[in-house]
BARO-695086 format. One record per atom (N, C-alpha, C, O, CB): x, y, z. Coordinates in steps of 0.2 Angstrom, whole numbers, padded with zeros to 4 digits, always signed. Glycine has a CB too. Example, Ala and Ser with C-alpha at 12.3 -4.5 7.8 and 13.67 -1.06 7.14 Angstrom:
// BARO-695086
+0066-0028+0039;+0062-0022+0039;+0066-0016+0039;+0071-0017+0042;+0057-0022+0045;+0064-0011+0035;+0068-0005+0036;+0064+0000+0039;+0067+0006+0040;+0070-0003+0029;
***
This chain:
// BARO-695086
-0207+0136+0071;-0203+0135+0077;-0202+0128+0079;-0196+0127+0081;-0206+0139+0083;-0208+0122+0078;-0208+0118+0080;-0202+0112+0077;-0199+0107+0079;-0213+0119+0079;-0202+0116+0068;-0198+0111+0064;-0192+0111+0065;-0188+0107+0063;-0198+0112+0058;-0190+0119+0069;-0184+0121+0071;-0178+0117+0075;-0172+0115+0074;-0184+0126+0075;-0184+0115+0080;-0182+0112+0086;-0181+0104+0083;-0176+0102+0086;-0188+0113+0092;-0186+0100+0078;-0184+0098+0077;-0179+0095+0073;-0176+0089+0074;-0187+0098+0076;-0177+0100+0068;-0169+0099+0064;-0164+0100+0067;-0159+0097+0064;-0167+0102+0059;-0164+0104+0072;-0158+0103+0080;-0157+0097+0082;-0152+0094+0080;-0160+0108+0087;-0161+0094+0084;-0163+0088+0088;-0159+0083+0079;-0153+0080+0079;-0177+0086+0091;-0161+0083+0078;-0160+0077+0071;-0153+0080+0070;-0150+0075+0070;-0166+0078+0063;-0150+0083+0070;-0142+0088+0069;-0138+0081+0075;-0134+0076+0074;-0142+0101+0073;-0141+0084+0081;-0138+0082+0090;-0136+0074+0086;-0131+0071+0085;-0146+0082+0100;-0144+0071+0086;-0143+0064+0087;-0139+0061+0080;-0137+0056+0081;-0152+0060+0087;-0138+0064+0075;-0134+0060+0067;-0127+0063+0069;-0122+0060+0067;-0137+0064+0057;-0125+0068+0074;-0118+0070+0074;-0116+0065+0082;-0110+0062+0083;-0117+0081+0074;-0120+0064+0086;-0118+0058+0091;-0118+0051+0088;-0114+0046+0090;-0123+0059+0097;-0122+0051+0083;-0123+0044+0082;-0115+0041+0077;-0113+0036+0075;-0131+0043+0079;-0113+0047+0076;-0107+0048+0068;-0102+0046+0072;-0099+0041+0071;-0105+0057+0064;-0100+0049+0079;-0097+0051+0084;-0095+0042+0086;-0090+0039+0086;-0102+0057+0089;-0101+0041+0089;-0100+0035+0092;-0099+0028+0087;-0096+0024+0089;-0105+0034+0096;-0102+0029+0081;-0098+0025+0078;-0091+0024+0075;-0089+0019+0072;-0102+0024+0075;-0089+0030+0076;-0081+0033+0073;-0078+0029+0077;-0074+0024+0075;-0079+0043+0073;-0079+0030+0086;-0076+0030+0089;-0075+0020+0090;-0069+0017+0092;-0079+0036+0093;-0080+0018+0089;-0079+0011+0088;-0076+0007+0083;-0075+0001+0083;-0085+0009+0089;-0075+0012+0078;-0072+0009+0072;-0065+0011+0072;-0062+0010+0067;-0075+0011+0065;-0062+0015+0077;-0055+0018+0077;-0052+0012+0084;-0046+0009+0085;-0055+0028+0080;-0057+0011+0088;-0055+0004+0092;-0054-0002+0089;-0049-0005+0088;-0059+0003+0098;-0060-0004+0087;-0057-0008+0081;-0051-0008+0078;-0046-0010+0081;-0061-0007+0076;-0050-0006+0073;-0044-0004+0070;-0036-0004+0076;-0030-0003+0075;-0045+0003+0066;-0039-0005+0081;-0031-0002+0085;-0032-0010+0089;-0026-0013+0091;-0032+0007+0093;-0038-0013+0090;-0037-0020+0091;-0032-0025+0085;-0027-0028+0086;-0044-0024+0091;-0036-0021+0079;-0034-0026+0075;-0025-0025+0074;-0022-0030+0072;-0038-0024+0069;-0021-0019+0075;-0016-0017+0076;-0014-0020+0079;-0010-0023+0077;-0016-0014+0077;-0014-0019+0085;-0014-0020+0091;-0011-0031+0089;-0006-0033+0088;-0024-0017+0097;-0018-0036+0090;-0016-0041+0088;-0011-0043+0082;-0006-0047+0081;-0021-0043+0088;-0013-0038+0077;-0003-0041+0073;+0001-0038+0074;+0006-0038+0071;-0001-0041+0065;+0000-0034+0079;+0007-0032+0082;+0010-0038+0087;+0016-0039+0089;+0006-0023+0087;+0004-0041+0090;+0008-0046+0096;+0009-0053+0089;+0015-0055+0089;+0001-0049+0105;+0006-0056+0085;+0005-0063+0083;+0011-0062+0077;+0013-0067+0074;-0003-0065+0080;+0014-0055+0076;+0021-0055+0071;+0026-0058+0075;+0028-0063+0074;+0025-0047+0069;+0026-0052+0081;+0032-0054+0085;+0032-0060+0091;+0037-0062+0094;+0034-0048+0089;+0027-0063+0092;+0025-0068+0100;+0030-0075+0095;+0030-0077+0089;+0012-0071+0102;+0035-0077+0100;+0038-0082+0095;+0034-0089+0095;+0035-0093+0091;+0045-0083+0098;+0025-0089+0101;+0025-0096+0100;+0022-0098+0091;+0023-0103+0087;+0018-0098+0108;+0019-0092+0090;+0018-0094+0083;+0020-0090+0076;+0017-0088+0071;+0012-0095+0082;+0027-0092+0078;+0033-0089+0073;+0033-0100+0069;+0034-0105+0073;+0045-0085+0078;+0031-0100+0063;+0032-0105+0061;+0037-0109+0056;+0036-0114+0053;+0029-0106+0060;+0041-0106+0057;+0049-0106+0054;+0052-0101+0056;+0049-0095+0058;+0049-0106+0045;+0060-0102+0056;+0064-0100+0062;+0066-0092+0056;+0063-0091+0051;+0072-0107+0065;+0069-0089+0058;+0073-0081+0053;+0079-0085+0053;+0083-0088+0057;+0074-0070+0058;+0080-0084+0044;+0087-0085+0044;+0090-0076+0041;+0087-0072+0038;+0089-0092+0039;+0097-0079+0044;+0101-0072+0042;+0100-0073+0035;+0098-0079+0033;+0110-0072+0046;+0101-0069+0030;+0101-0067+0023;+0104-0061+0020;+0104-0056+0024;+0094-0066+0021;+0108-0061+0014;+0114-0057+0013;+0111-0051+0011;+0114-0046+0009;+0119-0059+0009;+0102-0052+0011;+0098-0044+0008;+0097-0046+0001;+0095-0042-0002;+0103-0037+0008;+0097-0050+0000;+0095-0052-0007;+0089-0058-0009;+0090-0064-0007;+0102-0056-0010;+0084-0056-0012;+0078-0062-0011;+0081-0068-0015;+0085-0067-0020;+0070-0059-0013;+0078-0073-0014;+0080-0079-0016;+0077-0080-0023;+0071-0078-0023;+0079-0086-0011;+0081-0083-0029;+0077-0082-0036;+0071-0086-0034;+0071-0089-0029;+0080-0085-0043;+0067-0085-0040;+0059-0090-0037;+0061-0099-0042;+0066-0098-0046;+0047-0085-0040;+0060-0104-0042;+0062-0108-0044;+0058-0108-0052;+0053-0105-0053;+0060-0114-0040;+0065-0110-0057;+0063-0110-0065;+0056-0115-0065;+0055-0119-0061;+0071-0115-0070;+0051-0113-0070;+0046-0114-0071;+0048-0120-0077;+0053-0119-0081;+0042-0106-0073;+0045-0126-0077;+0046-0129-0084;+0039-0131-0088;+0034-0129-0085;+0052-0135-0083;+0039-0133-0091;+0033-0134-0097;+0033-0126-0100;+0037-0122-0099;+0025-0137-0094;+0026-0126-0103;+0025-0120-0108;+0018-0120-0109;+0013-0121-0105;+0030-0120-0114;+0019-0118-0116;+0012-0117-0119;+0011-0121-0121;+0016-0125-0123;+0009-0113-0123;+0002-0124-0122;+0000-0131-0126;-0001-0127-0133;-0001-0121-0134;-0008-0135-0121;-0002-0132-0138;-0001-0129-0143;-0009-0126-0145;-0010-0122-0150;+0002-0134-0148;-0013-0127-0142;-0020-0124-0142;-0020-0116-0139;-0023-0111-0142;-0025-0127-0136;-0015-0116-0134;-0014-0109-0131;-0009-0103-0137;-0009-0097-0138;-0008-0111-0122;-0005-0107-0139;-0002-0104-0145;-0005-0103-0152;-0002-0101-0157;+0003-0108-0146;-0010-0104-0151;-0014-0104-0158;-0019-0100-0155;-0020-0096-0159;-0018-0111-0162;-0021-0099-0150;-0024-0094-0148;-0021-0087-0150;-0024-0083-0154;-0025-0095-0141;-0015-0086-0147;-0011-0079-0144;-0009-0077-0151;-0008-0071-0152;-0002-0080-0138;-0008-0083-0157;-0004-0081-0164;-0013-0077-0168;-0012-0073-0171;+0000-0091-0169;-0019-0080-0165;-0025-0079-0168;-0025-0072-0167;-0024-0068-0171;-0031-0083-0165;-0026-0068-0158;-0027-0064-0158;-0021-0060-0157;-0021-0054-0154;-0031-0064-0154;-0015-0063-0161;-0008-0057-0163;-0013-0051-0169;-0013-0045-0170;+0000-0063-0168;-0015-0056-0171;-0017-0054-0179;-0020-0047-0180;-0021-0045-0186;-0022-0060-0182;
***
């Protein structure tokens, strides 16, 4: 009877303790929300202005150089 009472008691305290830590990790998360929801839109730290854009992302700039010829003897090695 005794163990009974005991695995009740152990049930109470792991399902409060689940409870309360749930509940501190869903506040959390709503801070954290909560602050990039203000630090997207607050304009003091917008650090560059929005420009209008026709909906098209801007190409990324041409890449120049290449492979060194060590890198190319590599890729031709494990073509093989």
């Amino acid at each position: 009877m005794a163990w009974e009472i005991l695995a009740i008691w152990a049930i109470v305290i792991l399902t409060i303790t689940w409870f309360v830590r749930d509940e501190k990790r869903l506040n959390a998360e709503l801070a954290v929300a909560r602050a990039a929801r203000y630090y997207a839109h607050a304009p003091k730290y917008r650090h560059a202005s929005v420009k209008a854009t026709d909906g098209a992302a801007p190409t990324p700039p041409r890449r120049t150089g290449g492979l060194t010829e060590t890198q190319r003897a590599f890729l031709k090695a494990w073509k093989r």
